[in-house]
N, C-alpha and C positions, 0 to 999 in steps of 0.2 A: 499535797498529799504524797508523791511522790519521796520528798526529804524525810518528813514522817517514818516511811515503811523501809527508806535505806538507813534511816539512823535505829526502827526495831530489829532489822537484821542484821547490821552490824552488833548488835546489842546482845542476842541471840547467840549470833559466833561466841562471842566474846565470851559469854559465860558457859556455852560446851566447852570449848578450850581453859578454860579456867578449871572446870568442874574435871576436867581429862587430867591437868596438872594436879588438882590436888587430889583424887583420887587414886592416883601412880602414886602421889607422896607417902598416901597414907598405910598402903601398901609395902612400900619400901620401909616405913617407919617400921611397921606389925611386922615383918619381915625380919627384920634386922637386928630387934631389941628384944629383951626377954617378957617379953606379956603372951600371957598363954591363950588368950584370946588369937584364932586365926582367922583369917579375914582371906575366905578365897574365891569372890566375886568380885573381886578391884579389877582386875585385869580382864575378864568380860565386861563389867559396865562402861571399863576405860575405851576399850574395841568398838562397843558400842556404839558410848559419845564420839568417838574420832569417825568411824562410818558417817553418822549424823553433822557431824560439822565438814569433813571433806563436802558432801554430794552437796550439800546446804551452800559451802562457799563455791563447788564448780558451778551451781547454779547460777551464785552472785556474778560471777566475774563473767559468765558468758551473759548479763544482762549489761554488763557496760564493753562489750566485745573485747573481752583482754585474750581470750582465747586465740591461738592457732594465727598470731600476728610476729611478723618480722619488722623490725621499727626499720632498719636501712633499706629494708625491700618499699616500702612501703615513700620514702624518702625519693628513691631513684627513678620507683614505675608511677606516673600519674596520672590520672584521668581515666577515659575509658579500660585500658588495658590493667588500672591494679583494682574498676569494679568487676570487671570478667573474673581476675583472681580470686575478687574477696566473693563473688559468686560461685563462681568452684568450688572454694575452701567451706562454703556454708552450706552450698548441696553436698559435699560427699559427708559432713557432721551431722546435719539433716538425717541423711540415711546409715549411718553409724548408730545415730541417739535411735533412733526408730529401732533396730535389728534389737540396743539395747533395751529399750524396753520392752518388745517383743520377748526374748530373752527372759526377761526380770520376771512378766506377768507369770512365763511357765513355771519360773523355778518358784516363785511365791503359791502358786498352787501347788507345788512338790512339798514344799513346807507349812504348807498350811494347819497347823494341830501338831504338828512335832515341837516338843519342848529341849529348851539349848539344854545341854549338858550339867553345868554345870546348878545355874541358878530355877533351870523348870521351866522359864519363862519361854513364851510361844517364839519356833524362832524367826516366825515372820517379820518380828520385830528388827532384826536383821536385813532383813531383803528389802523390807517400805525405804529406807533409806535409797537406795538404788532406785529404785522404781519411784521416789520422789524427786530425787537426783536427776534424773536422766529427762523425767518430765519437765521438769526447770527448764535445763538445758536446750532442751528440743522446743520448746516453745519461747524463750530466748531468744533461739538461732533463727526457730519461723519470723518473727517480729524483725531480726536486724537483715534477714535474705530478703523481705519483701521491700523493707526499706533499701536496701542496696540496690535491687531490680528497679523502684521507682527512681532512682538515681540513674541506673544507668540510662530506660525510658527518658528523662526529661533532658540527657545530651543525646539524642538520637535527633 
């Protein structure tokens, strides 16, 4: 089940980032060329999708701990003293992702029914990204601190 849901999310990236490329393109095309047709939601929807695939991939990569690691540090300190560090390092992201999402939920109520500028559309749609982002992440960080904690427990 596991491969399943890392190969739909890779899947997923894949095609925000695609869809961010050719949407930039098609912009620079309308842009550049004489067709009187203008197209001036490229660059919000591209904003958009890049928001959407950022927080989507910080979330990936904090499920396979890529985050907030030193590969030499990790090399030289071993054993009890680099789970202390990788325990540190996951409390103080712990309460970082926490203030942010605290954060997110306000400002998604500050925006709640405000339409973005240009295209009208709600701009909460903006903010879920962050606020999905960040819940990723945080519950991520819970899953690999509690694993860490039970590591350092079973060399005690």
């Amino acid at each position: 089940m596991g491969e399943i849901a890392d190969k739909a999310e890779r899947a997923a990236l894949i095609v925000l980032i695609t869809m961010i490329a050719v949407i930039v393109f098609l912009g620079i095309v309308v842009r550049y060329t004489p067709i009187t047709v203008r197209i001036i939601w490229t660059a919000e929807l591209a904003r958009l999708f890049l928001l959407w695939a950022a927080f989507w991939a910080a979330g990936s990569i904090e499920r396979v701990s890529g985050h907030f690691r030193i590969d030499i540090f990790e090399e030289l300190v071993k054993g009890k003293p680099l789970l202390l560090v990788q325990v540190f390092i996951k409390l103080v992201l712990l309460v970082t992702m926490g203030i942010v999402i605290w954060w997110t939920i306000a400002y998604c109520e500050l925006v709640w029914g405000v339409p973005t500028l240009i295209l009208g559309w709600p701009e909460i749609i903006r903010a879920v990204p962050f606020l999905l982002g960040s819940l990723l992440i945080f519950t991520y960080c819970l899953i690999a601190f509690i694993r860490i904690l039970r590591r350092l427990f079973e060399q005690c």
